[in-house]
N, C-alpha and C positions, 0 to 999 in steps of 0.2 A: 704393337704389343705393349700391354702396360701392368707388369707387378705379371698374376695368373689370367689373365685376362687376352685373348685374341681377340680382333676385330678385324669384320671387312664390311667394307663401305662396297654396295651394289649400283649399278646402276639401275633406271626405272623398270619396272617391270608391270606388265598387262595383266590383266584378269588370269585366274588358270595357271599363270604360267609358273616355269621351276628355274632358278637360277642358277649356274653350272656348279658343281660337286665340287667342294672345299675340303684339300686332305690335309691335314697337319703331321708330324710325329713328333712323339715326346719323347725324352729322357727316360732311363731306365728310371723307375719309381718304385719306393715298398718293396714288398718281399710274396715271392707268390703265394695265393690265397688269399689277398688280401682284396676288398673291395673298392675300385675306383670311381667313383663318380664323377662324370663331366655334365657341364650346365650349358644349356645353348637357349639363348634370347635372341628375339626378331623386335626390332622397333621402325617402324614409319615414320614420313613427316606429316601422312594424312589422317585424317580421324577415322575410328576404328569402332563398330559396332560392340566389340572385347579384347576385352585384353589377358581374357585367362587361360587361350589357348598359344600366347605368346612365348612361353617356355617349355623348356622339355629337359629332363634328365636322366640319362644313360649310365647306367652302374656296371661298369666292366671288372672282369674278376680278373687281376692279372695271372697269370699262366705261366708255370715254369717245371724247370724238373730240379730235383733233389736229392743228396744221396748222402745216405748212412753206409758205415762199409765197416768191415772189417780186415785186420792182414791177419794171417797167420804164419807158424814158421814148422817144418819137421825137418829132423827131431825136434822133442821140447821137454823138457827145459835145457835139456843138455846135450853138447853135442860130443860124442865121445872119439875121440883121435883115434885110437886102434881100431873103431868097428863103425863108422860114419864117413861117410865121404862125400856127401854133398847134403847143401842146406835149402831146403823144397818151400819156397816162400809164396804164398798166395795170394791174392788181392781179391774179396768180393765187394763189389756195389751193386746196390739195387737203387730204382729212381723211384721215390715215395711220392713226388711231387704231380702234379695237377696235367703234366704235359708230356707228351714224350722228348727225350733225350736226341740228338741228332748227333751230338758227336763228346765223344768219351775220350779224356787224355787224361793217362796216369803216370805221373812224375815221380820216379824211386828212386834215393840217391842210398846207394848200396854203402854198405859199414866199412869202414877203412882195413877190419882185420880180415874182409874179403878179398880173392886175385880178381881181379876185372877181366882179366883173360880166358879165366875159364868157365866166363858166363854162357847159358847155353838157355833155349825159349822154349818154354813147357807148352802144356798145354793150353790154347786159347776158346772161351765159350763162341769169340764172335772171331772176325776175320779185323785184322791189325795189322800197321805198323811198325816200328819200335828202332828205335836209336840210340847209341850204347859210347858214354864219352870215356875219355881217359879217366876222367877222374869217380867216373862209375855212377852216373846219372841216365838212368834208362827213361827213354818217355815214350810211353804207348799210345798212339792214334787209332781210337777208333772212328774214321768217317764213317758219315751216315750207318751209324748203329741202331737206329729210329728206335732206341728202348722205350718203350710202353711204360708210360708211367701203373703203378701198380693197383690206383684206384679203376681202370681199365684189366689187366690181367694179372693181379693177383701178385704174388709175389715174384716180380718179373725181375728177379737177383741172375748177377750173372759172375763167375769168378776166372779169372788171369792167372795160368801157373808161373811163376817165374822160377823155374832150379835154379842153383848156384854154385858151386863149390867151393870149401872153406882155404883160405890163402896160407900160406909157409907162414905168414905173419901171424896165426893165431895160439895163440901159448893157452895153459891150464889158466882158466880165472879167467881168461878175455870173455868181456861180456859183449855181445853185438846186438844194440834195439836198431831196429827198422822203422823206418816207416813211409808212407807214400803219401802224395798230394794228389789228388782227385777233381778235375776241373767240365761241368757238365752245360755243355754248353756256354753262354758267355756266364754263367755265376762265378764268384769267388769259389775257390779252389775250397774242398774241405778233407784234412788230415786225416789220417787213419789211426788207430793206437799203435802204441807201440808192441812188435814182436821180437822180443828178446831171447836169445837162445846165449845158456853159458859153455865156454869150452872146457871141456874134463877131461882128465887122464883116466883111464881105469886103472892102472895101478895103487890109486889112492881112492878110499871110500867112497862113495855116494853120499852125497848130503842127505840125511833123513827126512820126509816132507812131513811140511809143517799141516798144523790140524786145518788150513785155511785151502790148502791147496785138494786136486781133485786127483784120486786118484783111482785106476780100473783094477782087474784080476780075472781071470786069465789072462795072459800074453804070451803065444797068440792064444785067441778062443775061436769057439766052435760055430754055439748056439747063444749062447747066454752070458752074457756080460757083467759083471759085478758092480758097481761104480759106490764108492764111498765120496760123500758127497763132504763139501767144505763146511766145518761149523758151523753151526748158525744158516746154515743156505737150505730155504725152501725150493727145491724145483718146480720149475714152471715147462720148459723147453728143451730138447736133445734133440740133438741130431752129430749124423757122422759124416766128415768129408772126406773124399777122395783126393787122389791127387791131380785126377783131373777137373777138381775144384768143385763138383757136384754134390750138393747138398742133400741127405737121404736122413727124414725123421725116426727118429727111433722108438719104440714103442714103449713102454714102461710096463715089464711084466707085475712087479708087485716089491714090497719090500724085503730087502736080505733078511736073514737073522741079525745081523749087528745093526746098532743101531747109527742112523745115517747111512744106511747103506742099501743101494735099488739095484735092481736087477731089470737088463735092457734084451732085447730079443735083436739078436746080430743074424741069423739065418739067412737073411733075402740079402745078406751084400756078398758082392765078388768075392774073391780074393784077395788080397793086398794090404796097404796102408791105409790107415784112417785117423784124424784128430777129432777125438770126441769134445762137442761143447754142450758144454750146461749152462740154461740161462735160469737164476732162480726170478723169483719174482718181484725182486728191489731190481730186478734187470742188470746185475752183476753175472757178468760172463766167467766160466772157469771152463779150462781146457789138459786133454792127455791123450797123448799118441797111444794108436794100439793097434794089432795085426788081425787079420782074419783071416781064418784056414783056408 
């Protein structure tokens, strides 16, 4: 082996004939999608009618899986002491990349102003693992989860409930971000954003939200949803999740009377909890919890 370069030295070989099959493996290289090209040369000591069928090169794609994700947390933004008692955190990944997934490990180290005790396992898309340390590091195994990457079926997203409940150590003002490490297959692990929930007393006001933030009306509602949308933010995308992590698109009946302000068709979902996300079209996400009859 010299610099990029393999060689093997054959012994003679007859008319016709094929010389035994030479495997090599490489190092992980590049990033999937990317093109690799390998060069393979044949040279003789005897002379040769041509020499232009002596090379040959093979363009292999490499192959991998990839994930964008999101966490989410309910409540949100706040979590209120007299009428909250546990903190509903979620994990979705979906694999955008070129290959399917075989095994899915998500690493969450839980916020300090959490009890680690009275962690408990929501609901899961796939069948897993999970192991839960003292100092509140949960890691989810999913073996052989063969996720489909989504150039194959589509939007092949799948989401991890993780309930929690908030710890004696959480006061007014404690703020807890989240977040989890996500490792798919043998890739580098990628982060999720942060999901931050603040602790609040109701005895003492609600913070008024700011023109940036998103907010609904009714809570609960029926049929039809309000949503005032964040300044400046064009929509592009809504949809409503459950808690057990299932993503459901939202329809966009038409625009409110105020301005910024759309009206969503809630009808076809169950009953329960949901955190509505709006993605505008600079692909800045905004999120608000909200109930359905």
């Amino acid at each position: 082996m010299t610099g990029q370069t393999i060689s093997w030295q054959l012994p003679a070989l007859g008319p016709d004939s094929l010389p035994s099959s030479r495997w090599l493996t490489t190092p992980r290289i590049g990033c999937w999608s990317a093109i690799q090209p390998y060069t393979f040369s044949f040279t003789q000591d005897s002379s040769e009618t041509s020499l232009a069928n002596n090379t040959s090169t093979i363009d292999r794609t490499i192959v991998g899986a990839y994930d964008p994700n999101t966490k989410e947390v309910v409540p949100s933004p706040y979590y209120h002491i007299a009428n909250d008692s546990i903190l509903e955190y979620t994990i979705h990944f979906q694999n955008t990349g070129n290959a399917e997934a075989t095994t899915v490990v998500l690493r969450d180290t839980l916020p300090e102003a959490l009890d680690v005790q009275t962690f408990r396992l929501g609901a899961m898309s796939h069948t897993c693992t999970y192991s839960l340390t003292a100092e509140g590091i949960v890691t989810f195994t999913f073996d052989n989860i063969n996720l489909p990457d989504s150039t194959a079926m589509g939007l092949a997203a799948t989401g991890s409930s993780l309930p929690h409940q908030a710890g004696p150590s959480a006061h007014p003002g404690t703020g807890s971000p989240n977040r989890a490490d996500i490792c798919f297959d043998f890739n580098p692990a990628i982060r999720t954003p942060d999901a931050t929930v603040i602790v609040h007393d109701m005895s003492v006001a609600v913070p008024q939200s700011s023109a940036r933030e998103l907010q609904v009306f009714p809570v609960p509602v029926a049929d039809q949803l309000n949503v005032m949308v964040p300044e400046g933010s064009v929509p592009h995308q809504a949809w409503a999740i459950g808690l057990d992590g299932r993503r459901v698109p939202l329809p966009v009946l038409a625009s409110g009377s105020g301005t910024g302000t759309l009206r969503m068709d809630v009808r076809k979902l169950a009953s329960g909890a949901y955190v509505l996300t709006l993605v505008d079209r600079s692909g800045r996400r905004s999120n608000a919890r909200f109930t359905k009859e």
